[in-house]
N, C-alpha and C positions, 0 to 999 in steps of 0.2 A: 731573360729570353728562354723559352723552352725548349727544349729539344726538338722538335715540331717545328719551331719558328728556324731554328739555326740550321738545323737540313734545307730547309727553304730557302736560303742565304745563299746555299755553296753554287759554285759554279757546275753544270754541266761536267766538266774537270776534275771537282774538286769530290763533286759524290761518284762517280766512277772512283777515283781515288779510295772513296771511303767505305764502298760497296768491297772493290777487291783487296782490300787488308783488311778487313772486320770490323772495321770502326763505326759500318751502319751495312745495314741490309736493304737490299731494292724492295722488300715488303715495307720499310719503316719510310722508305723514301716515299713510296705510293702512297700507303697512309697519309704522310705530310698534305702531300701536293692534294688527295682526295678532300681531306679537313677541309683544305683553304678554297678548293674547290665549291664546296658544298657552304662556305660560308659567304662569299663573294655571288654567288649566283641568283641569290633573289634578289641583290640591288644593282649587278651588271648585266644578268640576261644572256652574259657571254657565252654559254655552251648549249648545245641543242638537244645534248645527252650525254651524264656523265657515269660509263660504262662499269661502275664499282666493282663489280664482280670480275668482270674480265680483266682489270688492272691487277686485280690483288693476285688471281692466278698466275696470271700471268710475271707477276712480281713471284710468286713460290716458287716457279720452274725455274727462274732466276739463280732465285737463293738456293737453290737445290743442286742446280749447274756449277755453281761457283762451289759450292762442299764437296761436289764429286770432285772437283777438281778442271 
């Protein structure tokens, strides 16, 4: 399993958990979930727009937040 796929396993719980002890970053989580986004969507149709840019920012200010402290 890849690191990619095992982020996408954890619980809601489990990546907060791993977001604020450094075991992943909310950029690597976004990643994840953008990957599997972009690859399920040309045979589910399931999103109407998948905001890449504003996820990933939004994931920086994150990880940015949690360094400052």
């Amino acid at each position: 399993m890849s690191r990619h796929e095992a982020l996408l396993e954890l619980t809601l719980c489990e990546a907060a958990d791993q977001v604020r002890t450094g075991q992943a970053s909310a950029t690597e989580l976004v990643q994840a979930a953008l990957r599997r986004s972009h690859a399920v969507q040309p045979r589910t149709n399931c999103f109407l727009a998948i905001e890449e840019e504003e996820a990933l920012a939004a994931a920086a200010r994150a990880d940015a937040a949690i360094r400052r402290g």
